[in-house]
C-alpha distance (Angstrom), angle and dihedral (degrees) to the residues before:
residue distance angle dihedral
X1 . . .
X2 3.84 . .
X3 3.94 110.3 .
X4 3.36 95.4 -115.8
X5 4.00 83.5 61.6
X6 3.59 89.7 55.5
X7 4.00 98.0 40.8
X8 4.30 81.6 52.2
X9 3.83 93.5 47.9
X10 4.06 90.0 43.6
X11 3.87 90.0 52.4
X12 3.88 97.1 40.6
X13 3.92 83.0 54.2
X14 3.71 92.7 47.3
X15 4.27 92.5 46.3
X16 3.93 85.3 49.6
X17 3.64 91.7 53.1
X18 3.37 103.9 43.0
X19 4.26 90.2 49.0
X20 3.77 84.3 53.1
X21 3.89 98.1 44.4
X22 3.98 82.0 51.4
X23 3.75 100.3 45.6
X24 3.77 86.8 49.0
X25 4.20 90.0 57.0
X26 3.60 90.7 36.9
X27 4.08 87.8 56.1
X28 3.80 97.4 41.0
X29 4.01 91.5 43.3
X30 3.69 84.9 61.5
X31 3.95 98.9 35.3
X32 3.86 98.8 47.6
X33 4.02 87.1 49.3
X34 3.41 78.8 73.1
X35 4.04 116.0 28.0
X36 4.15 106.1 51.0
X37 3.61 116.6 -128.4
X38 3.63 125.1 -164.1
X39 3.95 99.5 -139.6
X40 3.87 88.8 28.9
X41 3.97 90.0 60.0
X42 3.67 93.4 35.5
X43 4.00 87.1 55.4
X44 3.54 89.4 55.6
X45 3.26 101.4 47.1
X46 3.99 87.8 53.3
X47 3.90 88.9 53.8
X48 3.84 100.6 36.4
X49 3.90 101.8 42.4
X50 4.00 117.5 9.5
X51 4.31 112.5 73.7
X52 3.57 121.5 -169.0
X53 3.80 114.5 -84.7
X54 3.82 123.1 -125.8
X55 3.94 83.7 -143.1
X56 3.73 109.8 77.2
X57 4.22 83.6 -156.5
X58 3.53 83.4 56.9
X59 3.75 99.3 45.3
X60 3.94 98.3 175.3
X61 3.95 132.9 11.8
X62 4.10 123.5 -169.6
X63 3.59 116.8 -96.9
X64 4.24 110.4 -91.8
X65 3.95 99.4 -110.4
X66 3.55 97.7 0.2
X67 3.90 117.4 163.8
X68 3.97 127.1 -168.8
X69 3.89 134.1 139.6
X70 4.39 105.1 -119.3
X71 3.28 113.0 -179.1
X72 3.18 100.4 1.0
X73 4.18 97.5 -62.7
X74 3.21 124.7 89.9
X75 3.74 118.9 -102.2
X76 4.01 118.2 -161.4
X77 3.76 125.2 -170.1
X78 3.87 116.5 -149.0
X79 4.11 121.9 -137.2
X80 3.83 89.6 -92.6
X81 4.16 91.7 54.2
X82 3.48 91.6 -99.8
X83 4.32 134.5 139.3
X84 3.97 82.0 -143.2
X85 3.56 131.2 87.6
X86 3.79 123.4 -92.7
X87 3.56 107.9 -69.8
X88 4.28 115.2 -167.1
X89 4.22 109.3 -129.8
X90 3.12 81.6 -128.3
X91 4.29 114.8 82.9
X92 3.63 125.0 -154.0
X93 4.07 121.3 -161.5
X94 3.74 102.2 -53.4
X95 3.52 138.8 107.1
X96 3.93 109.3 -87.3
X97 3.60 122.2 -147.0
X98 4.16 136.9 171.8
X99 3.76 113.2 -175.3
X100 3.82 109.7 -163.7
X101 3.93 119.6 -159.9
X102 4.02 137.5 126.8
X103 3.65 123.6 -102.5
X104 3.58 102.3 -39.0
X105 4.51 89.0 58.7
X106 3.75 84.3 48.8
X107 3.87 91.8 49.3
X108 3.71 106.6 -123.7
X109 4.01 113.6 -150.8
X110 4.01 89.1 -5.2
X111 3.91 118.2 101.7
X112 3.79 115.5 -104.7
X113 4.10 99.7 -106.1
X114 3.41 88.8 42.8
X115 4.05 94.9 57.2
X116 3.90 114.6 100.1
X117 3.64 88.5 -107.6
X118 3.63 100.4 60.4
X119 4.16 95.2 36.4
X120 3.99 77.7 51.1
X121 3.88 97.1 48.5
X122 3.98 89.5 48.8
X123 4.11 85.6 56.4
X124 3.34 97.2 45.5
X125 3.26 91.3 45.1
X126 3.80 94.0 64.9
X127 3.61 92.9 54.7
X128 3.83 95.6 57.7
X129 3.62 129.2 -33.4
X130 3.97 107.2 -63.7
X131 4.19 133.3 176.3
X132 3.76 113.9 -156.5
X133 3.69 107.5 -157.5
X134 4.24 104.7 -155.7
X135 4.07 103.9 -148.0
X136 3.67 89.4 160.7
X137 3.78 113.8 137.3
X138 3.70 130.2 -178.3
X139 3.17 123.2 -114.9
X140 3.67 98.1 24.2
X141 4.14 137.0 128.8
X142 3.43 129.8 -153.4
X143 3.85 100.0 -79.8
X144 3.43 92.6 49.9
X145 4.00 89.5 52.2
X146 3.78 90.9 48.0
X147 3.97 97.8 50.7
X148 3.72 88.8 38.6
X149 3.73 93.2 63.7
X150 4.38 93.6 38.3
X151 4.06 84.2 50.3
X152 4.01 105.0 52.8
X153 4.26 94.7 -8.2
X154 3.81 103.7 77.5
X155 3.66 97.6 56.1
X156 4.06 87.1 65.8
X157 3.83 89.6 72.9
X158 4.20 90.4 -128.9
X159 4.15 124.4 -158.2
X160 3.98 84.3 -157.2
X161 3.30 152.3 3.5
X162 3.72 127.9 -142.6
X163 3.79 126.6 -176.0
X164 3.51 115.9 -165.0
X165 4.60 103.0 -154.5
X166 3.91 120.5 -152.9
X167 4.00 113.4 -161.4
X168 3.74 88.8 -106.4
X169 3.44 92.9 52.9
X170 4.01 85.3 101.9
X171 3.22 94.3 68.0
X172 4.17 124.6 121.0
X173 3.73 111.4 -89.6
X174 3.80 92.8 -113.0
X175 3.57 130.5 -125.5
X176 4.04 122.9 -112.4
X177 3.79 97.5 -93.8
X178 4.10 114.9 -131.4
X179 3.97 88.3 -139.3
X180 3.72 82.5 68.7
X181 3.27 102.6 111.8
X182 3.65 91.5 60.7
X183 3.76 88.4 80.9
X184 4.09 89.6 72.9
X185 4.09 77.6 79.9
X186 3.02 132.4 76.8
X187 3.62 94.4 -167.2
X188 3.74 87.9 61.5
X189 3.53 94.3 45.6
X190 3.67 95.7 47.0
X191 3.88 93.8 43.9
X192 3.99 94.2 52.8
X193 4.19 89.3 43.5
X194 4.08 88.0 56.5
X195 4.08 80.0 47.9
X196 3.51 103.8 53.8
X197 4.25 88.1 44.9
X198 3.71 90.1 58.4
X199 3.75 92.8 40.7
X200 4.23 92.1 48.3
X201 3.96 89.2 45.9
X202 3.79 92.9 47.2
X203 3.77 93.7 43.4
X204 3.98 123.0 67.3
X205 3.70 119.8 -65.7
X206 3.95 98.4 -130.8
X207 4.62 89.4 45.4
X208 3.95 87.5 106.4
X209 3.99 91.9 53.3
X210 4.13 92.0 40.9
X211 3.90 79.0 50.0
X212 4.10 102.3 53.4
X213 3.72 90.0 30.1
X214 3.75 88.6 51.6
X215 4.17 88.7 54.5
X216 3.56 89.4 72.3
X217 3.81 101.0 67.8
X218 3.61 113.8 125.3
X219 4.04 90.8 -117.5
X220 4.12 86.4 51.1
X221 4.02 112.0 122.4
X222 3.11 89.7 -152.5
X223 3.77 99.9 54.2
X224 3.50 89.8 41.7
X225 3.61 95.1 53.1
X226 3.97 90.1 39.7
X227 3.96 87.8 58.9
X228 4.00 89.0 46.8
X229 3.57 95.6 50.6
X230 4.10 89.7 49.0
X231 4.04 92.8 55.4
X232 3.93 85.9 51.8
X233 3.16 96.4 39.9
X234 4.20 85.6 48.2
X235 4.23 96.1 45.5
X236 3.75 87.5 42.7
X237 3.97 87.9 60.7
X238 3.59 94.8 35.5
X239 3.80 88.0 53.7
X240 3.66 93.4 52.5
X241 3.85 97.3 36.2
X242 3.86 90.8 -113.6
X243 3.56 113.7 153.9
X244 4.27 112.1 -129.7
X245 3.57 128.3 -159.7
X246 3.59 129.0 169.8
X247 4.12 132.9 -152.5
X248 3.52 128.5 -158.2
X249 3.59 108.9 -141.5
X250 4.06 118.9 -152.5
X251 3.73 130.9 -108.3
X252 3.75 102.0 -119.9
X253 3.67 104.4 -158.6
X254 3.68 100.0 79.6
X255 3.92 100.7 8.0
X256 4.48 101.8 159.3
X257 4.09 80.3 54.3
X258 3.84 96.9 55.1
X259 3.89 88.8 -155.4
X260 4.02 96.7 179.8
X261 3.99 95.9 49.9
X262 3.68 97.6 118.6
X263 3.57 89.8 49.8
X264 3.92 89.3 43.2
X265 3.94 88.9 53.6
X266 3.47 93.2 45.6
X267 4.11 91.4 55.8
X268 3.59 92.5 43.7
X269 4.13 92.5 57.0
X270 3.32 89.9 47.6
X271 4.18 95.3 55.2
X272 3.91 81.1 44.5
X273 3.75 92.9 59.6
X274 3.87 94.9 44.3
X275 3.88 90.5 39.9
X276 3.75 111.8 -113.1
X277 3.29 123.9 143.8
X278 3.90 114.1 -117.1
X279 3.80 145.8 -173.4
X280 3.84 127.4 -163.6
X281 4.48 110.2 -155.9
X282 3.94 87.7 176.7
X283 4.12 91.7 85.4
X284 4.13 90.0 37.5
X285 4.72 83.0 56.0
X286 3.73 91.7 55.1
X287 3.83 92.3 101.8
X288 3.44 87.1 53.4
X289 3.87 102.6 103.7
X290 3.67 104.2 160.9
X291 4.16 100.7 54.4
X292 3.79 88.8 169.6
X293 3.73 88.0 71.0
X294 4.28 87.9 59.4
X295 4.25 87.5 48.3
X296 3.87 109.9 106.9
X297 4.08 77.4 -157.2
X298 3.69 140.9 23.7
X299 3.77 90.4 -128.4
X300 4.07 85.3 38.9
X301 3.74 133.9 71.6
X302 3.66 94.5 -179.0
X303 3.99 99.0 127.3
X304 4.16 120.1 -102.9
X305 3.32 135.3 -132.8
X306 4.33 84.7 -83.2
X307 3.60 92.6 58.8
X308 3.84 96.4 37.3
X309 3.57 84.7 61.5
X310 3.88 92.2 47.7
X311 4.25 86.6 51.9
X312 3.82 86.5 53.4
X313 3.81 104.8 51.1
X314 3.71 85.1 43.2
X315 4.38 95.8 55.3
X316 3.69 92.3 30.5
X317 3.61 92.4 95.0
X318 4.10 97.8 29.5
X319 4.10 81.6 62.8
X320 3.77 100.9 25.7
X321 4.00 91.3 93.3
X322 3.96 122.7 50.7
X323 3.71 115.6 -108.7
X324 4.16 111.3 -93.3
């Protein structure tokens, strides 16, 4: 076969491939605007509202003003990068709040006055005049949390500070990934999801709790930097006279087991030692035998709006009082 034979065969190959790789994003563009997918919709929401951070701590912030529809709910991003509200610098006479947390504080796949943080503002509210500042940001640990709030937090003038922990909220802050731009397809995104299903039904049902539980080994990195960023996060408050409490927020797959108890008990000694005030829900979701019902998916245990509200009754009086 002559070369140019070959070079004509190679490139036929190469336009067949690239009209099927195109049909195939073309067809899932237009099928997963209708069928939600968990790592679909968290893709999105990486490449329509988070930006690179300047602060490697940090790693990402959301967009300022950003505006897409996750999960099917809208999810708006004030001017300061916030899921809140616009809030002025500048505070008047009521009660100031900030709760920091990850994805379940911001209120993935759960409309925004349905999220914990709003159903809690509205109560506190009642009691005597109270702003609830939502710095919640998915996809965050607890260092991230922490230098979120001493970056862009301080200037707000806060009463208190409440950070709401998920187990994997020890985890490394993670590095920008050079495969990144892979998540501009859908394809891509679509493909690896399928990938990771096979791999988590082929691998052993308890791997995810060895992981988390694993996190909290004394040699972790990201339990050690978890513990760092809570004593800053604690002198920073004490230096300002902010009052800091912190809420550990349950796992919601297996809730009546409490799988992550050790590692809960192990967190909550630690915040005893240093001082902070704490409160563990995972013992008050034991009765909670049918978790699927708290999902906001099938392929998601982030909680919904039913166990949002369930989080909310159960803080409400942790919070309800300011810090002596």
């Amino acid at each position: 076969m002559k070369s140019s034979e070959i070079g004509a065969a190679f490139l036929s190959v190469a336009i067949a491939l690239a009209v099927m790789l195109a049909t195939g994003e073309v067809a899932l563009r237009i099928y997963t605007s209708r069928a939600i997918y968990y790592d679909v919709e968290m893709t999105r929401y990486s490449n329509e509202l988070k930006l690179v951070s300047s602060n490697a701590r940090i790693g990402h912030v959301h967009r300022p003003g950003g505006s897409s529809i996750l999960m099917g709910v809208r999810v708006a991003i004030n001017s300061d990068g916030l899921r809140d509200r616009e809030y002025p610098i500048e505070r008047g006479d009521a009660r100031r709040m900030v709760f920091l947390g990850d994805s379940l504080t911001f209120g993935w796949g759960v409309a925004s006055e349905d999220t914990f943080e709003s159903l809690l503002e509205a109560k506190l509210d009642q009691l005597h005049p109270t702003e609830v500042l939502n710095f919640g940001t998915g996809n965050y640990n607890t260092e991230q949390s922490v230098n979120l709030f001493i970056d862009k937090g301080l200037k707000y003038d806060v009463d208190e500070v409440v950070l709401f922990f998920f187990i994997n909220d020890a985890e490394p802050t993670p590095l920008r990934s050079r495969w990144a731009f892979l998540g501009h397809s859908r394809l891509a995104t679509f493909v690896w999801s399928r990938v990771k299903g096979v791999r988590s039904q082929t691998a052993a049902t308890r791997s995810f709790e060895e992981y988390y539980s694993n996190l909290y080994e004394e040699d972790q990195p990201g339990w050690i930097r978890a513990r760092e960023a809570f004593r800053s996060l604690k002198q920073t408050c004490d230096e300002r006279g902010i009052g800091l409490k912190v809420v550990l927020l349950p796992e919601l797959h297996d809730p009546a087991r409490e799988p992550f108890r050790e590692q809960h008990q192990k967190l909550m000694r630690f915040l005893a030692e240093q001082g902070i005030a704490s409160l563990d829900l995972a013992p008050l979701f034991r009765s909670e035998t049918e978790p699927l019902s708290l999902w906001v998916a099938l392929d998601d245990a982030h909680p919904n709006a039913k166990a949002h509200r369930r989080i909310a009754e159960l803080v409400l009086p942790f919070i309800a009082e300011p810090e002596s």
